[in-house]
C-alpha positions in Angstrom: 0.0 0.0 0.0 1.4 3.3 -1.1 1.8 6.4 1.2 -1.0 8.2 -0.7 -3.5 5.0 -0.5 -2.8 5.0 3.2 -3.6 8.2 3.6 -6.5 8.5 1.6 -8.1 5.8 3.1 -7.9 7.8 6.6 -10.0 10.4 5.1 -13.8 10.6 5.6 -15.1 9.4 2.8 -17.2 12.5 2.3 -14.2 14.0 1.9 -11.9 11.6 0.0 -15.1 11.7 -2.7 -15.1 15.5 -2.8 -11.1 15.0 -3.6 -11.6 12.0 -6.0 -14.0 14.6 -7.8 -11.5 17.2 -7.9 -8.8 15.2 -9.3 -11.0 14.3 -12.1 -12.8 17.3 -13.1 -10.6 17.6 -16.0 -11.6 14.0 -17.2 -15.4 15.4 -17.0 -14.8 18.3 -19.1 -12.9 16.2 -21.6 -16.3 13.9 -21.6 -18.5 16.7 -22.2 -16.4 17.6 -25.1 -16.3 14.4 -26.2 -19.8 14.0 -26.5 -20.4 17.6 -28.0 -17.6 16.7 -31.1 -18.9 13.3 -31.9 -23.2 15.2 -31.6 -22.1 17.2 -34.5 -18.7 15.6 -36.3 -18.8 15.3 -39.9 -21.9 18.0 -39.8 -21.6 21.4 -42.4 -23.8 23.0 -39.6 -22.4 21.7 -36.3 -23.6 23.5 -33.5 -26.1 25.2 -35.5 -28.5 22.1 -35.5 -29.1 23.4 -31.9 -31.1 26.2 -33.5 -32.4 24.7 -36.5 -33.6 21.8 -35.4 -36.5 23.0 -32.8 -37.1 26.0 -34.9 -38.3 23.6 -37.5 -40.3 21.6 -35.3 -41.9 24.7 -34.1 -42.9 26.0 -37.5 -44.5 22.6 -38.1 -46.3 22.6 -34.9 -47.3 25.6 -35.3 -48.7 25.6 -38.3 -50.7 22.3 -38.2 -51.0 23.0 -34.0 -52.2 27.1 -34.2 -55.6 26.7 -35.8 -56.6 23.5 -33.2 -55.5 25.5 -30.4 -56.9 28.8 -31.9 -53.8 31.1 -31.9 -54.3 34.4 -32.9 -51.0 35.1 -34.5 -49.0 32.4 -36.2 -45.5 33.9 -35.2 -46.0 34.5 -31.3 -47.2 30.8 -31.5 -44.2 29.7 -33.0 -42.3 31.5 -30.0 -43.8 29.9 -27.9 -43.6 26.5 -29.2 -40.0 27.2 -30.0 -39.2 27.8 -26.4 -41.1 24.6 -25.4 -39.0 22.9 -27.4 -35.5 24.1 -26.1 -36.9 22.5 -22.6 -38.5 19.6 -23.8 -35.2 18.9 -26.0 -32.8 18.8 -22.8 -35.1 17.3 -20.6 -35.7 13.9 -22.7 -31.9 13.4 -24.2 -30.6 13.7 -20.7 -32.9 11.2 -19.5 -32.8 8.8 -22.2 -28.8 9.4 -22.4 -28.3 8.7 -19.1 -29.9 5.6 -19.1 -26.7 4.2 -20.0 -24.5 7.2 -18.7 -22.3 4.6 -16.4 -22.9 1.6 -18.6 -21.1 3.0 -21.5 -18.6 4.1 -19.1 -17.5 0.3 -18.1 -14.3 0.7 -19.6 -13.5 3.2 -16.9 -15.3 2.0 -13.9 -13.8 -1.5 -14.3 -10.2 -0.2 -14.3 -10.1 2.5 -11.5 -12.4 4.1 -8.9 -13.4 7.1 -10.7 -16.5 8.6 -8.8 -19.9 8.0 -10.6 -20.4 11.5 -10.8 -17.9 12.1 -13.1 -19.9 10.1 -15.6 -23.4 11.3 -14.7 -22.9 15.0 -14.8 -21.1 14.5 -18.9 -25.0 14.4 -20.0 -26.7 16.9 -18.4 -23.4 19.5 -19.0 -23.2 19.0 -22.4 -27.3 19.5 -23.1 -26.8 22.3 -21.5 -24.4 24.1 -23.4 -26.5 22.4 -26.4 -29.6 24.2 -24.6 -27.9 27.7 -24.7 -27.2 27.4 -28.2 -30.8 26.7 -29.0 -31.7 29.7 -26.2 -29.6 32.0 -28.6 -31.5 30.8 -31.7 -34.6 32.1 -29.7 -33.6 35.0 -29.1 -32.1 35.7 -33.3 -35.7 34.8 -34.2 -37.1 37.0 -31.6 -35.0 39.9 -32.9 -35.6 38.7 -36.3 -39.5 39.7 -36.0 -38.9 42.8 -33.7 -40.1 41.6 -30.5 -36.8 40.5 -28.5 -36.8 40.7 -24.8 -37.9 44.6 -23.3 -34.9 45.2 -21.5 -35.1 44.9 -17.5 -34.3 42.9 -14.4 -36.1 39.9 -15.7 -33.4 39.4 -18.2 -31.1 38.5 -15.9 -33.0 36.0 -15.1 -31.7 33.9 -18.0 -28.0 32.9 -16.4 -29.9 32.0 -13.1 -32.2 30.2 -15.1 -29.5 27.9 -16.5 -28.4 26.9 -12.8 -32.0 26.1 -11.8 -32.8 24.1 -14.9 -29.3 22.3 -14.3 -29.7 21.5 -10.1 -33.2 19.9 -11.1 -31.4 17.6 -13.9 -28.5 16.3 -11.9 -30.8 14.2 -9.7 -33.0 12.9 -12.5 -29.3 12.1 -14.2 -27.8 10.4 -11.3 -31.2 8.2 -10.7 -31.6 7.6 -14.4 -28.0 5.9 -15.1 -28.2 3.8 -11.4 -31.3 2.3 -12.3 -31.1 2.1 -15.6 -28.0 -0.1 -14.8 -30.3 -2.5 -12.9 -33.2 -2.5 -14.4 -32.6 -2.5 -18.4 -36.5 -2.6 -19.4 -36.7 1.1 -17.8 -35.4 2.5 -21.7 -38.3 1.1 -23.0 -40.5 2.3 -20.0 -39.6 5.6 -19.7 -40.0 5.9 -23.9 -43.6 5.7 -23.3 -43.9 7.6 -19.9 -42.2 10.7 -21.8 -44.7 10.5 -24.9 -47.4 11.0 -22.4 -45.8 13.6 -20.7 -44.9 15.4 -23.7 -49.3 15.7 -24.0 -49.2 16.3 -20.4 -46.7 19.7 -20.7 -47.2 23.2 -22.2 -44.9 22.5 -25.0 -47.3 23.4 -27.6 -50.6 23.6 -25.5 -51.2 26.5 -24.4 -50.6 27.4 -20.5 -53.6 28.9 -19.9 -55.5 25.8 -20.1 -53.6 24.4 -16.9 -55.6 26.8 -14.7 -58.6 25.6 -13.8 -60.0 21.9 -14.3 -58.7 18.9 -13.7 -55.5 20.1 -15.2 -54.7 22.0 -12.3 -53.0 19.9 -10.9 -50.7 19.2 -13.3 -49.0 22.3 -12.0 -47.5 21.0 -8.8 -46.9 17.3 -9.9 -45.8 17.9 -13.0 -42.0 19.7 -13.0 -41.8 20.6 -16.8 -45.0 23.1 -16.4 -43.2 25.6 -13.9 -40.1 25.1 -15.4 -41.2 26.0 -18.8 -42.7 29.3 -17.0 -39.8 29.9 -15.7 -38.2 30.3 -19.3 -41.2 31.9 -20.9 -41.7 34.9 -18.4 -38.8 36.8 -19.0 -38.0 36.2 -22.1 -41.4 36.2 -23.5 -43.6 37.9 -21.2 -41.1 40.1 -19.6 -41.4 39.4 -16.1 -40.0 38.2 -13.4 -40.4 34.6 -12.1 -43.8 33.9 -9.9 -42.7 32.7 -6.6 -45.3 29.5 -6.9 -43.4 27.9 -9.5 -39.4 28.9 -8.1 -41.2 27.0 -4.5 -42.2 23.8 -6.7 -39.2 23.2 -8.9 -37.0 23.9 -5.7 -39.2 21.3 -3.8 -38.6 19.3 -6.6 -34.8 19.5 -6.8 -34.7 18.9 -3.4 -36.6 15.5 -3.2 -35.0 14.4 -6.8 -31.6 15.1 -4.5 -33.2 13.1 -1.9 -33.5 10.2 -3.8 -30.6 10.4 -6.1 -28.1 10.2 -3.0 -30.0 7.3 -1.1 -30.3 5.7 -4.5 -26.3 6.1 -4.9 -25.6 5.4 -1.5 -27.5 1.8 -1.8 -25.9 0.5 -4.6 -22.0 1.5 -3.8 -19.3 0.2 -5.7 -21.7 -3.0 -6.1 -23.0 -1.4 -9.5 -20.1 -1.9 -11.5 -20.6 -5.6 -10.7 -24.0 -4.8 -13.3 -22.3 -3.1 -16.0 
């Protein structure tokens, strides 16, 4: 045993994780990079399929979507779509893609005691700078019809936003890639569970009907409707965030953290036994 094993070892292991993770950080940044150069290698566009590719689902939607939902104007439809999308986008590739966020890692788990972390925060980084792309694309087409952002306070907004949207993720990440690890049929599960929850999020219907009826409640149980207000009032409405929904998506980080660490903290080491 080596000075620096035996020394290690007499560290917490609180501690000797929070060390691990800072000797590595440069291996997660090197992932996220990874994943960003192989999204978009051999691509004329690159990046810029960030941008075109929900601004042409939005058209569509909103064109064959408007005149069922009654839209008044074609364009501020669109918007809104659009900006459904950009949420809707990261939230469903980082679930699916961390699925098998430690699996496809094996290679490294096998061969040294990374921390899982390192592995389960690649996905949700690298949506996110995929996410701010897309958020920029917004904001060209906004310009591009003469309604970008009034400028105010709510406008800075946007970088908090990022931090919000990325502390409810990391949870959902972390639980995603442990149980996806042990229970293989949860790919094909959670296909279906985020078709219905597409229908069951103001991506392209329209927020107001979550008010009243039955749909109520789809406000507090369901974490994509304040989160996609949470994007949509200052850069569409021009306000600030309404303190209902920063109380549920911070109740829901909270319990997603919750689980995620008892969920990590039950399967240990064991996990790469799985892989």
């Amino acid at each position: 045993m080596t000075y620096a094993n035996y020394h290690s070892r007499r560290m917490p292991s609180a501690l000797r994780y929070l060390a691990d993770l800072l000797r590595y950080r440069h291996l997660a940044w090197n992932l996220v990079g990874s994943d960003l150069r192989s999204r978009f290698r051999r691509s004329h566009l690159g990046i810029l399929w960030a941008m075109l590719q929900p601004l042409g689902y939005s058209l569509v939607i909103a064109w064959a979507w408007g005149a069922i939902f009654k839209a008044e104007d074609y364009w501020s439809f669109a918007l809104y779509v659009y900006s459904g999308m950009l949420i809707w986008d990261y939230f469903t590739n980082s679930v699916m893609a961390s699925l098998d966020g430690l699996a496809s890692a094996v290679g490294y788990l096998r061969q040294s005691r990374i921390p899982f972390f390192v592995f389960q925060i690649r996905i949700p980084l690298s949506g996110m700078v995929v996410f701010y792309a897309a958020m920029c694309g917004l904001l060209i087409m906004m310009l591009a019809l003469g309604r970008f952002p009034t400028p105010g306070l709510h406008l800075l907004l946007l970088p908090a936003y990022g931090a919000v949207l990325l502390a409810f993720m990391l949870p959902v990440a972390i639980l995603m890639s442990v149980v996806g690890t042990q229970f293989r049929d949860l790919k094909h599960i959670m296909t279906i569970a985020l078709q219905a929850l597409f229908f069951l999020s103001p991506v392209m219907m329209q927020r107001d009907y979550m008010n009243d009826g039955h749909l109520a409640i789809l406000q507090y149980i369901n974490p994509l409707v304040p989160l996609l207000d949470m994007l949509r009032d200052p850069v569409l409405h021009g306000q600030l965030w309404d303190r209902q929904d920063v109380i549920i998506v911070l109740s829901w980080s909270a319990g997603l953290w919750l689980l995620a660490t008892i969920a990590s903290f039950r399967a240990g080491r064991k996990i790469v036994f799985a892989l």
